[in-house]
C-alpha positions as CSV (number, residue, x, y, z in Angstrom):
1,X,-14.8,-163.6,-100.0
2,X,-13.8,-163.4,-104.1
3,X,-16.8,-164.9,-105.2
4,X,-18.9,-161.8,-103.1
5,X,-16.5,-159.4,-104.5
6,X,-17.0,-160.8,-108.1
7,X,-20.6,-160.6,-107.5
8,X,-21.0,-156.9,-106.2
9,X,-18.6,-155.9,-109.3
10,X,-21.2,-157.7,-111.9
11,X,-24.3,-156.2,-110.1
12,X,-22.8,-152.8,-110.8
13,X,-22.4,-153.3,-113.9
14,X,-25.3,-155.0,-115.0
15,X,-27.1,-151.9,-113.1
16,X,-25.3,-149.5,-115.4
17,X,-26.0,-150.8,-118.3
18,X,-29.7,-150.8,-117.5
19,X,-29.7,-147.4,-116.1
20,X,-27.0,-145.5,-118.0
21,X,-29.4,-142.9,-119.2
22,X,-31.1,-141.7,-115.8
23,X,-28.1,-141.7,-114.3
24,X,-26.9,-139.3,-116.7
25,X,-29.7,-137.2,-116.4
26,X,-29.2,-136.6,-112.9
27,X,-26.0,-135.8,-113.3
28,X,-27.3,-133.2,-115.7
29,X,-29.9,-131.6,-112.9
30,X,-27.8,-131.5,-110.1
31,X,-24.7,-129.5,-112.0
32,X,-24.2,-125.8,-112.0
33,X,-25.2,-123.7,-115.0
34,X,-22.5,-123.0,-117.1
35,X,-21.5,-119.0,-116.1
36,X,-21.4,-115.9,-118.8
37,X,-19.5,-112.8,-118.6
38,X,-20.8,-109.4,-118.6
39,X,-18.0,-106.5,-119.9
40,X,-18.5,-103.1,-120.9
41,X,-16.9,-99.7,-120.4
42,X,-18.5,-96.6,-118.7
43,X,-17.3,-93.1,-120.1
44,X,-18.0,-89.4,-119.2
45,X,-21.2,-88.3,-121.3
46,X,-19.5,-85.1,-121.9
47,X,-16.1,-85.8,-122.8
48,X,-15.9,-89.4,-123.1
49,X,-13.4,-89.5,-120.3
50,X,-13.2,-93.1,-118.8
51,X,-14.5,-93.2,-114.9
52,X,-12.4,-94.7,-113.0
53,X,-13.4,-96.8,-109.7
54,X,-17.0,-96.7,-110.7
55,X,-19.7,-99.5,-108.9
56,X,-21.3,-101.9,-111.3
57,X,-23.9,-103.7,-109.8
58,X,-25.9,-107.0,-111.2
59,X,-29.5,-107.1,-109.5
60,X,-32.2,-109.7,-110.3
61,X,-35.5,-108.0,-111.0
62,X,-36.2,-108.0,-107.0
63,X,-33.3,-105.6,-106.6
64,X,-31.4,-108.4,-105.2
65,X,-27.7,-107.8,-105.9
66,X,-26.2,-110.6,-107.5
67,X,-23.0,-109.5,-108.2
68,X,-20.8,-106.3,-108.4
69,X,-17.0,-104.9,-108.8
70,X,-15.6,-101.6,-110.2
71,X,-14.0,-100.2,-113.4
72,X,-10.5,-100.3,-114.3
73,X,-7.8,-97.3,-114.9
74,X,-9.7,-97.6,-118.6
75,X,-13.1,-97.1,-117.3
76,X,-14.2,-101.1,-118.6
77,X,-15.1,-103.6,-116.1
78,X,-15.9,-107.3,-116.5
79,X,-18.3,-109.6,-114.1
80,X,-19.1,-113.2,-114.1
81,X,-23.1,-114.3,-113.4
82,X,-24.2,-118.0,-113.5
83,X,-28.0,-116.3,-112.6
84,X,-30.6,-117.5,-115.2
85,X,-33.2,-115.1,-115.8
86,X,-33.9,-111.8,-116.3
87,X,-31.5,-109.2,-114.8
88,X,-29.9,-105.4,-114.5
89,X,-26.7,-103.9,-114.8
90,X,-26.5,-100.6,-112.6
91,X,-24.1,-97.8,-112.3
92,X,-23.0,-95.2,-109.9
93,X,-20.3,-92.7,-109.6
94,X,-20.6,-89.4,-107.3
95,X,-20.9,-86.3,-109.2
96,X,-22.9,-88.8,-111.6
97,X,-26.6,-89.4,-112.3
98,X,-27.3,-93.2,-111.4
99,X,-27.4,-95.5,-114.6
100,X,-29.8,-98.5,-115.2
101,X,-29.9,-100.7,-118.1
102,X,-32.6,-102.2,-120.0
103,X,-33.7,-106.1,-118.8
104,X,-30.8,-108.2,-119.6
105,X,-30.5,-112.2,-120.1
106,X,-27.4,-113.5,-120.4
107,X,-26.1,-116.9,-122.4
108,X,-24.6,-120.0,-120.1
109,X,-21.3,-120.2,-121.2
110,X,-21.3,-116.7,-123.5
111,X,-20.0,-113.4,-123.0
112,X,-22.3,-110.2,-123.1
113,X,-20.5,-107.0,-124.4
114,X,-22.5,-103.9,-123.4
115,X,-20.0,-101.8,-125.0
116,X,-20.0,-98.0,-124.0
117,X,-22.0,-96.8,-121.4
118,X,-21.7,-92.8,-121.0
119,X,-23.0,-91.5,-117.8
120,X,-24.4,-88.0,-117.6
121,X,-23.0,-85.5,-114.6
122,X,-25.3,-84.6,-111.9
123,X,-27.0,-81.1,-112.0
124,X,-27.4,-81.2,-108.2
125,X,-24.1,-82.7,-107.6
126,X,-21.6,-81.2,-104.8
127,X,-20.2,-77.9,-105.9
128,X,-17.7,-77.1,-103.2
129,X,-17.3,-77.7,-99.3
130,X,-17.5,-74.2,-97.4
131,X,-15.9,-73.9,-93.9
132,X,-16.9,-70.9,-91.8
133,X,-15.2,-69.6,-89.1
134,X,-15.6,-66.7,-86.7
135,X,-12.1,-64.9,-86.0
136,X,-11.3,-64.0,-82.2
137,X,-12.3,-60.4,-82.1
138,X,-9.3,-59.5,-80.2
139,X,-5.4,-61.2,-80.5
140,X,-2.5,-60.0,-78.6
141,X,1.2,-60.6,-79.6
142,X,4.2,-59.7,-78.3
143,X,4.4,-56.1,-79.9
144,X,0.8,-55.6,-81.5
145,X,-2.7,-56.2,-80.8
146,X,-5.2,-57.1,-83.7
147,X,-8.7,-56.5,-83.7
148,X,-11.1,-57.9,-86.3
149,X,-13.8,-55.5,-87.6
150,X,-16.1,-58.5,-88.9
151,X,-16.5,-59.7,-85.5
152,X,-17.9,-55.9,-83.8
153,X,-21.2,-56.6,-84.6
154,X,-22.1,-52.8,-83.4
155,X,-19.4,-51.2,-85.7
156,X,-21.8,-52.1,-88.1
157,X,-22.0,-49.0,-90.7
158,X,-20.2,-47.0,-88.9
159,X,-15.9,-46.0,-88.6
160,X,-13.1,-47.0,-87.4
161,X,-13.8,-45.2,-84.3
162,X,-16.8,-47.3,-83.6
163,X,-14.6,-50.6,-84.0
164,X,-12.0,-49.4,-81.7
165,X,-14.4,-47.7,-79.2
166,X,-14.8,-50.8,-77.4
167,X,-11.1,-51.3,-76.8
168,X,-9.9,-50.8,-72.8
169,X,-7.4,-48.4,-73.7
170,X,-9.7,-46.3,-76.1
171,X,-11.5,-43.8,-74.8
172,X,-13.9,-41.6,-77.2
173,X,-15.7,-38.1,-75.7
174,X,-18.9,-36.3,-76.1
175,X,-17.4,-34.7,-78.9
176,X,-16.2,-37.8,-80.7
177,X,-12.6,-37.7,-80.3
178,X,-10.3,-40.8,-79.7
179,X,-7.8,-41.2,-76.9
180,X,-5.5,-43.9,-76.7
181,X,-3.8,-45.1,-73.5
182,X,-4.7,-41.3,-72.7
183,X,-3.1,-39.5,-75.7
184,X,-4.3,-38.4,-78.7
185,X,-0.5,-38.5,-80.0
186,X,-1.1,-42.0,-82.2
187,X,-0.2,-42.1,-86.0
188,X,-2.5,-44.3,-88.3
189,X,-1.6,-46.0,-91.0
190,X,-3.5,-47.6,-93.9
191,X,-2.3,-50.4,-95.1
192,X,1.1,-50.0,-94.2
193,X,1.1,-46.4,-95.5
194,X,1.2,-43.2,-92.9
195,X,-2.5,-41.8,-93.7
196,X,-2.3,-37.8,-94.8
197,X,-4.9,-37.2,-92.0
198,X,-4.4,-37.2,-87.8
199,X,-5.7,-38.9,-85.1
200,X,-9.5,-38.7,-84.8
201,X,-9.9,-37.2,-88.1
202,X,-7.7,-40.1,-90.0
203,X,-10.5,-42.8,-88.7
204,X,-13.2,-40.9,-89.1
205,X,-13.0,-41.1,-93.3
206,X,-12.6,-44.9,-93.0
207,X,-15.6,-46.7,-93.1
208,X,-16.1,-49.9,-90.8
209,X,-17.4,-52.1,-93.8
210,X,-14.0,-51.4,-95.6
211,X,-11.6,-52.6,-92.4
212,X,-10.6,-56.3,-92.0
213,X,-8.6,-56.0,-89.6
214,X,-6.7,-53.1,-87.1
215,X,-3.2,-53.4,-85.6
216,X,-2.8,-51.4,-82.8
217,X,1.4,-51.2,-82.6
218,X,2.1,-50.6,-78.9
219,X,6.0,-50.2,-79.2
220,X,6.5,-49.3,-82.9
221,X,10.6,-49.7,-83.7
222,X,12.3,-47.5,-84.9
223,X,12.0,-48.5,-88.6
224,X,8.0,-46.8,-88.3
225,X,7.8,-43.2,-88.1
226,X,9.0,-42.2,-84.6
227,X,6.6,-39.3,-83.5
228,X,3.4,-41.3,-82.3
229,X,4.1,-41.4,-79.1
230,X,1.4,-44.0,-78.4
231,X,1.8,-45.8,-80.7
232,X,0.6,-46.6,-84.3
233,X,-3.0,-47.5,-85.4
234,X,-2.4,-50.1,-88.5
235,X,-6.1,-50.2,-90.6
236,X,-6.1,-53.1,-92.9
237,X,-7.9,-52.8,-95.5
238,X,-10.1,-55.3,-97.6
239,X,-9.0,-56.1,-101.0
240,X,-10.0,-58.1,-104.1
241,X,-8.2,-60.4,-105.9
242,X,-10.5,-61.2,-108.5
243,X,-9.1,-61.2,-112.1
244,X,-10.3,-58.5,-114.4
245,X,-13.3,-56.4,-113.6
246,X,-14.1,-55.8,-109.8
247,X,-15.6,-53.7,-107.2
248,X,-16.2,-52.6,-103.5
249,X,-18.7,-50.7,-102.7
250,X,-20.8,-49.1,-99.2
251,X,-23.4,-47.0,-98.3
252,X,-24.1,-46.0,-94.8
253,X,-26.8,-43.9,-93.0
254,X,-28.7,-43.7,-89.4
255,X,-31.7,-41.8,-87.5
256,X,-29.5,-39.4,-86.8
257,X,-28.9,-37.9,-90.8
258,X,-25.7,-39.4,-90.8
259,X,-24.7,-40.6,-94.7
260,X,-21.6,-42.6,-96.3
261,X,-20.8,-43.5,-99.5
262,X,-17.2,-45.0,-100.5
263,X,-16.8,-47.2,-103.8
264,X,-13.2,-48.6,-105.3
265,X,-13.2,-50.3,-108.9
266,X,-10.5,-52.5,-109.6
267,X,-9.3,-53.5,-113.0
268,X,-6.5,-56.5,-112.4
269,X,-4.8,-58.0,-115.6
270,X,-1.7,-60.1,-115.2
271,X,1.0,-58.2,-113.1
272,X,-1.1,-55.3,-113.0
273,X,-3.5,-53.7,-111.1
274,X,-5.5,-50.2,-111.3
275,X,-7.9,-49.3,-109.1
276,X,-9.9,-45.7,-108.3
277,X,-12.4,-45.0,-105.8
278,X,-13.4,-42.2,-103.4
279,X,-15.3,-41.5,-100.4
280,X,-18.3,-38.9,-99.4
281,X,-19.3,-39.1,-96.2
282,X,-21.1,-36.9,-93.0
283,X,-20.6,-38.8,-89.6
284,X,-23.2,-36.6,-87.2
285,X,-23.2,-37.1,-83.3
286,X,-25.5,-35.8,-80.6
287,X,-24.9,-35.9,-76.6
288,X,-26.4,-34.7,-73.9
289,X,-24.3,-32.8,-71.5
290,X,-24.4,-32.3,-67.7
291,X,-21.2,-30.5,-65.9
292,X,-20.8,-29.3,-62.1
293,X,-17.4,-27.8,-61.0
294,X,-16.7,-26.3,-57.6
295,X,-14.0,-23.6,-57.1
296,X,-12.4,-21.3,-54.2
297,X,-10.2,-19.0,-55.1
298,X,-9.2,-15.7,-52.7
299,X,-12.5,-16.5,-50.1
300,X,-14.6,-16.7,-53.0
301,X,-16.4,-20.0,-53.6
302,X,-17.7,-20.8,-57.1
303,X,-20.0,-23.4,-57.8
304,X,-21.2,-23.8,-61.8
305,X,-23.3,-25.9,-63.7
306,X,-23.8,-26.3,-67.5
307,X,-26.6,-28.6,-69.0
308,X,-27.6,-28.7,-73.0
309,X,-26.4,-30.4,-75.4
310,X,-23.2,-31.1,-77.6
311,X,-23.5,-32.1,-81.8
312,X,-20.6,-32.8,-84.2
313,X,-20.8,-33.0,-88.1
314,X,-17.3,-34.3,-89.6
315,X,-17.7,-34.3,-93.6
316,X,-15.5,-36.5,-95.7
317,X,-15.0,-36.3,-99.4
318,X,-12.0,-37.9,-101.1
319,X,-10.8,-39.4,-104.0
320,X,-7.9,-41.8,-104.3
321,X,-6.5,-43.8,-107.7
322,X,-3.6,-46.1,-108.0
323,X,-1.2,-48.4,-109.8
324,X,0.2,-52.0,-108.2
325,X,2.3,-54.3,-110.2
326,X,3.6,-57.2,-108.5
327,X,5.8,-60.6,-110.4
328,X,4.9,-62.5,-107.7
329,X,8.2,-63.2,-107.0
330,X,11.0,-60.6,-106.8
331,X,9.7,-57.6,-107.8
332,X,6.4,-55.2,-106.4
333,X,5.6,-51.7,-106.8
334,X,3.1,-49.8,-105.8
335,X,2.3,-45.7,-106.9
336,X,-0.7,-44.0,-104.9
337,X,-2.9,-40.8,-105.5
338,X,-4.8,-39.3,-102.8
339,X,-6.7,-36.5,-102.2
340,X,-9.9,-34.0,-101.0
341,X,-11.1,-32.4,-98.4
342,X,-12.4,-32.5,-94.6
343,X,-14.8,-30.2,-92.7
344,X,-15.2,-30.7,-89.6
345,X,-18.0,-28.7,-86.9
346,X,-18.6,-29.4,-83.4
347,X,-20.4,-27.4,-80.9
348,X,-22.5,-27.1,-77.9
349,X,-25.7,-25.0,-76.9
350,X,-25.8,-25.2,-73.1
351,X,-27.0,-23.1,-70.2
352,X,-24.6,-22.0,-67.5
353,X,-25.4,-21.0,-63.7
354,X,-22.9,-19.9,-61.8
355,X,-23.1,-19.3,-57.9
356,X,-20.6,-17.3,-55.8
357,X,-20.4,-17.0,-52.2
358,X,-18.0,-14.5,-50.6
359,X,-16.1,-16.6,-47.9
360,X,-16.6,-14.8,-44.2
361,X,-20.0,-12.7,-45.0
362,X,-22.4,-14.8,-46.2
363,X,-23.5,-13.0,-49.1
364,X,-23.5,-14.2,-52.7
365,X,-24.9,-13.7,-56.5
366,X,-26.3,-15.8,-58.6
367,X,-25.9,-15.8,-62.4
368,X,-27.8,-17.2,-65.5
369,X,-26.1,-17.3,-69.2
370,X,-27.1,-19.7,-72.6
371,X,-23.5,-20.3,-73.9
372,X,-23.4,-21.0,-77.5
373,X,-19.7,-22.2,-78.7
374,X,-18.7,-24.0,-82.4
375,X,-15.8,-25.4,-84.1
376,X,-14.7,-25.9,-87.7
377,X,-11.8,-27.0,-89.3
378,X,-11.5,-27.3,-92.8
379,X,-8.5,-27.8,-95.1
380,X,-7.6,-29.5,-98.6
381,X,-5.1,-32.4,-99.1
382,X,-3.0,-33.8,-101.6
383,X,-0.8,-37.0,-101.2
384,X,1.3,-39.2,-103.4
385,X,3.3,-42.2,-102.3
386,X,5.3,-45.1,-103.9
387,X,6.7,-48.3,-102.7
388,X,9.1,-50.8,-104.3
389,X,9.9,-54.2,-102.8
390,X,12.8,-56.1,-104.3
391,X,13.1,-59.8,-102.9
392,X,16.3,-61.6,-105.0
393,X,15.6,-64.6,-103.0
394,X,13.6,-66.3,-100.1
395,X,16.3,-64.7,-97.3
396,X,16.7,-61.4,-98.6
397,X,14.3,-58.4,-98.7
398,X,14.9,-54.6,-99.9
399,X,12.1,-51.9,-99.8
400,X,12.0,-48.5,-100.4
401,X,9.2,-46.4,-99.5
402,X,8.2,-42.4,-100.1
403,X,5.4,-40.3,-99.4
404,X,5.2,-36.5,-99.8
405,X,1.7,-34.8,-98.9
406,X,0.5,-30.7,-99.0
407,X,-2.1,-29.2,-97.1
408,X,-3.0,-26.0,-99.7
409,X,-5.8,-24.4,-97.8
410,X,-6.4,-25.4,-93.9
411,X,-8.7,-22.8,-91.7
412,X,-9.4,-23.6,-88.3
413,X,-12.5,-21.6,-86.7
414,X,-13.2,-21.3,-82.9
415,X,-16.5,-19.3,-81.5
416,X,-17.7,-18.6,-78.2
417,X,-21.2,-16.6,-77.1
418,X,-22.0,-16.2,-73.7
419,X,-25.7,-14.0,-73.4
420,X,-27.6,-13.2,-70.1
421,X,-31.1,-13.7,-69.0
422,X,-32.0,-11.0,-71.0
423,X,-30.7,-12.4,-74.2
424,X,-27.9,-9.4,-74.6
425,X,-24.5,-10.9,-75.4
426,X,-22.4,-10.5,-72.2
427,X,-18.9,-12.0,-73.7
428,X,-17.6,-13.4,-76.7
429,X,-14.6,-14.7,-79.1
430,X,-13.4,-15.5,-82.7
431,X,-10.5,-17.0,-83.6
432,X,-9.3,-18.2,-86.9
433,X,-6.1,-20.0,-87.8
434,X,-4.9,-19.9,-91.5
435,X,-2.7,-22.5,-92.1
436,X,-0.2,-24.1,-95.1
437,X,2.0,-27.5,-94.4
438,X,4.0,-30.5,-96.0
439,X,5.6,-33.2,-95.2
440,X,7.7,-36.2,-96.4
441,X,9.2,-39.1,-95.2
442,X,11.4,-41.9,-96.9
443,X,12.8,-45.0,-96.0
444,X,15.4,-47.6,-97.3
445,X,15.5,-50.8,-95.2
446,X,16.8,-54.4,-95.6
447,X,15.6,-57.6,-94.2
448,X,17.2,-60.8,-93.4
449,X,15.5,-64.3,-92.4
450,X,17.9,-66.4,-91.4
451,X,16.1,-68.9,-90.3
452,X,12.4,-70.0,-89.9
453,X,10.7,-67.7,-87.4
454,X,14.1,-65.1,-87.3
455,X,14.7,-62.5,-88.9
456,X,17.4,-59.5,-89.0
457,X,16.4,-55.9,-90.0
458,X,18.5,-52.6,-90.6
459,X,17.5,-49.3,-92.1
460,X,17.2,-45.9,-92.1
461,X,14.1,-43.5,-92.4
462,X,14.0,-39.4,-92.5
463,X,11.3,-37.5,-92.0
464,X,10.5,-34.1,-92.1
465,X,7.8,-31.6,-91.4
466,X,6.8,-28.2,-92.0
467,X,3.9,-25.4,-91.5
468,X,3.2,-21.9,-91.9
469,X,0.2,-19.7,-91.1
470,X,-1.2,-17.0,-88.5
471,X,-3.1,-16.9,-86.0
472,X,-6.0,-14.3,-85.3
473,X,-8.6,-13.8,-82.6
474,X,-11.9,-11.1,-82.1
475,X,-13.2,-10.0,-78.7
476,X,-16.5,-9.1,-78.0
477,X,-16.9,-5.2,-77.0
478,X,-19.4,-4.6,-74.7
479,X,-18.9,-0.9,-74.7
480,X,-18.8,-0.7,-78.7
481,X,-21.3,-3.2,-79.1
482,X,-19.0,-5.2,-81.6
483,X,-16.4,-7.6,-81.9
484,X,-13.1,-6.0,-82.2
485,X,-9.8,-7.4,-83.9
486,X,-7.0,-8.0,-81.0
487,X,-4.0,-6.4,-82.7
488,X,-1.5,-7.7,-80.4
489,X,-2.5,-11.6,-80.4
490,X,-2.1,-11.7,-84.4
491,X,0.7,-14.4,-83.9
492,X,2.4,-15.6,-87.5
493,X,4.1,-18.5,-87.3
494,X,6.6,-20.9,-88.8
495,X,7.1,-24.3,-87.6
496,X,10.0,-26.9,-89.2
497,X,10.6,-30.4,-87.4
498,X,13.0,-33.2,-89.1
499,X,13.6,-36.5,-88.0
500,X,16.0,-39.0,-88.4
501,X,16.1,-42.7,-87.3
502,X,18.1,-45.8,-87.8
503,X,17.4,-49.3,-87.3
504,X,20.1,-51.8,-86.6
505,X,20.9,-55.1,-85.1
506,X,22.0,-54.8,-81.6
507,X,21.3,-56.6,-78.2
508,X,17.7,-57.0,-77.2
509,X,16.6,-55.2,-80.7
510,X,18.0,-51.6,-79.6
511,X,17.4,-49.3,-82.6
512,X,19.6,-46.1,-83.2
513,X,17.4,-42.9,-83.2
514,X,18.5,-39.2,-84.0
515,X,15.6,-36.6,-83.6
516,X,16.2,-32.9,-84.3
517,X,13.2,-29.6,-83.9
518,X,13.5,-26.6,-85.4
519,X,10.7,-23.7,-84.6
């Protein structure tokens, strides 16, 4: 057994020595190539800021990837490639146009420094991610319902009329004029402030395309003015918030001549803000009309029809300017201008039959008239409010609001014409109403939020009204041929109301209310 182990040790060797350098060259083929490193940093072209997390990619010239990693927190990188032969270093980066070297070969064993690569931003990159929602037309809450103007496809040019016309409770007649929940006894507001017109008139001048949203207050507290007995209309108002220079503007119009035009230009600057604007507007409605009432009264049955038609023309044309100033903390205040004038017409040009039948004798008259009868109501306005909000801290909330508006010229018009068949006028009345007013209301309230979601108010709010004027009326004459001043119906008249409220904390949100009339 030692002599065969001796024997395969000297045929080893001897085989060695005769073969050293083949053996050494296959060594040589089978090993790996000796790797190289690749390093660089990639930059912003603009500002030379290093990209961080950027892909580096090594690809043969097939587009095979070879290897690949990312930059560092510096924006340089490092890769290692034992490839021999030609190759390319790519680059990408969203918000980045792609990067592609030049053909590359690196050196077994070497590092290749590519230095500073700057990549250039896209021009058709992603500029910003846009969400778009639809708001639920109408949301109820406990106290208030909100309706959203941009969702009332149909209010569409129009007023505030036409976005709440739609409403359950809202009811709006031939003539154009708004109920709610059967009463024309609402107050609106705008933007939190009492608006120096009423009712139907006071939604009329706002156009739809200026509304982003209306409150409808069911059960104002006491802390609102306490008069609208149902309840308070809330228009909300868009606004800009754009810094410097802006503007809002809207023009209206329809087959039936009606026209609109309301502008406001902003000028914001820090803590302040100015804005002035106006509206001029003529909102025109046509209806037909059809009517049949039956009456008996003492035997005598009365049976009348009227058919024609019914046409309104309210004009608009008002100019408004004011200061806001806000911190953006504790302090706001707010100082506002308003004023014009409305004219409003309505009327009707119908024809009337009337049949009577004389209860017991069979006999009756028939009766033909065209009935002609027109409205107008015209007046000039003048308003100025303030508000001041002071909020020392997150909890605690002070405001104190006033508003003082004049009416300086106010005429109310009524006319009625009644003519036969034969076209000679058969009756007839005038009236006119001249009529001066003001009013003013101020408030001073406190608010307290104790705690997410709670809060604790207490105030106290006065309000007062008052209007002057007299009231005249014309008959028609048939014997004189004229219309002839009634003496004894020239009515003057003076009219004060004051109100007084108080809110405070007390069980189940009770408010304190004092309301005293004086005629």
């Amino acid at each position: 057994m030692r002599k065969a182990a001796d024997f395969f040790i000297i045929f080893i060797e001897t085989y060695l020595q005769m073969n050293l350098p083949a053996f050494l060259l296959s060594l040589l083929f089978f090993a790996e190539p000796a790797p190289y490193s690749l390093t660089g940093k990639i930059v912003d072209g603009t500002d030379g800021a290093p990209l961080v997390a950027a892909d580096v990619i090594i690809t043969d010239m097939d587009d095979s990837v070879l290897t690949h990693g990312t930059t560092g927190e510096d924006g340089s990188f490092s890769l290692e490639s034992a490839w021999e032969g030609d190759f390319l270093l790519t680059v990408k980066m969203m918000g980045y146009d792609s990067f592609v070297s030049e053909k590359l070969r690196g050196s077994p064993g070497g590092v290749l420094d590519l230095g500073e690569i700057k990549m250039n931003r896209s021009s058709t990159g992603l500029e910003e991610v846009t969400v778009v929602g639809e708001k639920n037309r109408i949301v109820y809450k406990l106290d208030r319902m909100s309706i959203s103007s941009s969702s009332s496809i149909t209010a569409a040019g129009g007023t505030a009329v036409d976005v709440l016309s739609g409403l359950p409770s809202v009811l709006v007649d031939a003539d154009g004029n708004l109920s709610f929940r059967g009463s024309t006894g609402f107050l609106v507001y705008v933007d939190g402030k009492p608006s120096p017109l009423e009712g139907t008139a006071a939604l009329l001048q706002i156009p739809a395309a200026l509304i982003e949203d209306i409150e409808i207050l069911t059960t104002p507290s006491a802390r609102y003015r306490t008069d609208g007995d149902a309840g308070i209309i809330n228009i909300k108002t868009k606004k800009s918030a754009s810094d410097q220079w802006s503007g809002l503007f809207t023009l209206t119009g329809s087959t039936l001549g009606t026209w609109g035009f309301d502008g406001t230009l902003n000028y914001r600057k820090g803590r302040n803000n100015w804005y002035v604007g106006g509206t001029l507007q003529q909102i025109k409605g046509r209806s037909d009309f059809l009517q049949e009432k039956k009456t008996e009264v003492l035997g005598i049955g009365t049976v009348s029809r009227s058919d024609g038609e019914r046409w309104s023309r309210n004009g608009t044309y008002t100019a408004r300017a004011g200061w806001q100033y806000s911190d953006g903390n504790k302090h706001s205040y707010s100082l506002d201008f308003l004023g014009g004038r409305t004219d409003f017409w309505r009327g009707g040009d119908m024809v009337y039959d009337e049949t009577r039948v004389y209860s017991g004798t069979g006999l009756g008259e028939d009766s033909r008239y065209d009935s002609h009868d027109r409205y107008n109501l015209m007046k000039d306005f003048y308003q100025i409010s303030h508000d001041y909000v002071w909020r020392p801290d997150d909890r605690n909330e002070i405001s104190l609001r006033n508003r003082f508006r004049y009416d300086g010229y106010s005429i109310e018009y009524t006319e009625s014409n009644m003519f036969d068949a034969s076209g000679s006028r058969f009756e007839g009345t005038r009236g006119y109403e001249e009529e001066h007013h003001w009013d003013c209301d101020a408030s001073l309230a406190y608010k307290l939020s104790y705690r997410e979601g709670g809060q604790l108010e207490t105030g106290f709010q006065y309000t007062t009204y008052s209007e002057h004027g007299g009231y005249r009326i014309k008959y028609w004459d048939r014997e004189e041929g004229e219309f002839v001043w009634q003496d004894d119906l020239a009515t003057p008249f003076y009219y004060r109301r004051q109100v007084y409220s108080g809110l405070a904390p007390a069980p189940r949100r009770v408010a304190a209310q004092m309301t005293a009339d004086m005629i």
